[in-house]
C-alpha positions in Angstrom: 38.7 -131.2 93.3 40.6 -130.2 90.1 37.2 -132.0 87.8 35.0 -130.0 90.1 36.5 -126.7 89.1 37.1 -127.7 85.3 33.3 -128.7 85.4 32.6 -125.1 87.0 34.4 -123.0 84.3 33.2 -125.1 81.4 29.5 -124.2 82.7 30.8 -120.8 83.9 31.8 -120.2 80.1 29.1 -122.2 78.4 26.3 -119.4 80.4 28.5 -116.7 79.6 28.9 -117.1 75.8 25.6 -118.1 75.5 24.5 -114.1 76.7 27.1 -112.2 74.7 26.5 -110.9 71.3 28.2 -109.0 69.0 25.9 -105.6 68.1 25.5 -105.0 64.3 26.4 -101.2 65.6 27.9 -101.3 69.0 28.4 -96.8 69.4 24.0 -97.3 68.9 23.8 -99.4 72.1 21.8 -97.6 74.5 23.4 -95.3 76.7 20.3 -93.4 78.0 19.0 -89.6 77.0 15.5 -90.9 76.5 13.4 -87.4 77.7 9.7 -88.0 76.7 6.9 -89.6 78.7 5.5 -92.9 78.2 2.1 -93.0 76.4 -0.1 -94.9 79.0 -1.6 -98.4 78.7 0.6 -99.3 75.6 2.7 -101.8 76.9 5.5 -100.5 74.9 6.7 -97.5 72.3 9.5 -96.3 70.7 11.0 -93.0 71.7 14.5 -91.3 71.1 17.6 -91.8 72.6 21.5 -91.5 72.9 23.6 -94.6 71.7 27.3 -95.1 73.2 28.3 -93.3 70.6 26.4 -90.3 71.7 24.6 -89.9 68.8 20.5 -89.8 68.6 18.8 -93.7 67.4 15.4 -94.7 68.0 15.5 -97.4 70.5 12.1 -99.6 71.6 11.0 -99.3 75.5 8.8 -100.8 78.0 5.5 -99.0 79.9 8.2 -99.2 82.8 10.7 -97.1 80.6 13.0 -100.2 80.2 14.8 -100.4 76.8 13.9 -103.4 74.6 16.0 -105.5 72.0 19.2 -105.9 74.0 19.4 -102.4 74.0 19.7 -102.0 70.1 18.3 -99.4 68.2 15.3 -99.9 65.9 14.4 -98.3 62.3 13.9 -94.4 62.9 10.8 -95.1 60.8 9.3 -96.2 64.1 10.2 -92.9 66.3 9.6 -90.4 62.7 6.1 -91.7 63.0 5.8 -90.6 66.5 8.0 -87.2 66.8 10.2 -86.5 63.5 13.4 -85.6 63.5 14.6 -82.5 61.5 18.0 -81.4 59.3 19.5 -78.3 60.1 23.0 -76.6 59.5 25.5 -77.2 62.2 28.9 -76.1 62.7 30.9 -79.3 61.8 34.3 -80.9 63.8 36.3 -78.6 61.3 34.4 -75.1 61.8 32.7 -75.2 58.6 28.7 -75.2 57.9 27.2 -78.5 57.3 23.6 -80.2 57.1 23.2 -82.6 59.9 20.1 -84.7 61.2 19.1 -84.2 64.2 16.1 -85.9 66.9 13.5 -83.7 69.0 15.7 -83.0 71.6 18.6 -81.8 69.0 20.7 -84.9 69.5 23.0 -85.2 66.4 21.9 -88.5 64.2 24.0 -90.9 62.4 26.9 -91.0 64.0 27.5 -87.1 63.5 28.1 -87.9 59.5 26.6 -84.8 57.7 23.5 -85.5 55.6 22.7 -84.1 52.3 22.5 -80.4 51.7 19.3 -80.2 50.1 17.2 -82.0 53.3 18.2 -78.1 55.2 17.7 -75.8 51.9 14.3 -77.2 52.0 13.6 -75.9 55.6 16.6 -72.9 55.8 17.8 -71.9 52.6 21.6 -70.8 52.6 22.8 -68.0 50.6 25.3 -66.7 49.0 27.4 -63.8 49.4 30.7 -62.4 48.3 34.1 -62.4 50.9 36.9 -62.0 51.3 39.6 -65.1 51.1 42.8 -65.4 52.9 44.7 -64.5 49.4 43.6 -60.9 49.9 40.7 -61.6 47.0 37.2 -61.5 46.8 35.3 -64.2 46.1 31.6 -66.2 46.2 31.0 -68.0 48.9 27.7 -70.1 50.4 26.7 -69.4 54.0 24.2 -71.1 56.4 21.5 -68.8 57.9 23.5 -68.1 61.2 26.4 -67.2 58.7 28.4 -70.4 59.0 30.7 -71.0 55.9 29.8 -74.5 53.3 31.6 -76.7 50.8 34.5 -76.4 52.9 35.3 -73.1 53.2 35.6 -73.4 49.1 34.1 -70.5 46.7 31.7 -71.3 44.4 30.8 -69.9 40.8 30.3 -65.7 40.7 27.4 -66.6 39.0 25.5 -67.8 42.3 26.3 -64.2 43.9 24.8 -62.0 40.9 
């Protein structure tokens, strides 16, 4: 009896370890969010979704809507080619303006890491305007469009406000 049940967890944990992986990014796992429509008779596609993490990846999917590669995400190259994702300013964790990536369906990319400032000047410009600090002074200071504060909260050269 007792070489029965070693032989049964020895092929119990032989099966098991043989499906388990270790994901090169485990918060882009798929968790679900996929909203479009599957193009018809193409077998599969890539389309947008929501990783663990919560966060926007491009993932691979069946006709059926099933996600492919064990549920790991793919190159966005794949999705940008089908609907492009887009920068824009966001209000970041800490209040303050920041350029962020986002998919079709304004899911937040990369892990919510803010991208560079120039990918949103080149679709909405900020500005820059002079305010008033918490010292009491005036100083320069870059907004966002919908007026959301940059660099920090930091003032930049009077130059930029001229």
């Amino acid at each position: 009896m007792t070489q029965i049940l070693i032989t049964l967890c020895f092929i119990f944990l032989a099966v098991q370890s043989h499906a388990q992986f270790t994901p090169a990014n485990p918060g882009g796992i798929y968790a679900g969010g996929r909203t479009g429509e599957p193009p018809p008779n193409t077998g599969a596609f890539y389309d947008w979704g929501i990783g663990r993490d919560r966060t926007g990846y491009c993932y691979q999917f069946t006709n059926q809507g099933d996600v492919l590669n064990g549920g790991q995400p793919v190159a966005e190259s794949f999705c940008e080619a089908v609907k492009a994702s887009h920068p824009d300013w966001a209000r970041g964790r800490n209040g303050y303006g920041y350029c962020y990536q986002f998919t079709p369906d304004e899911i937040v990319m990369f892990q919510g890491r803010p991208q560079n400032n120039e990918n949103c000047e080149k679709v909405k410009a900020s500005h820059y305007e002079w305010g008033r600090a918490m010292d009491g002074w005036t100083y320069c200071f870059q907004f966002t469009p919908s007026q959301l504060l940059l660099n920090e909260g930091r003032s930049v050269p009077n130059e930029k406000c001229y």
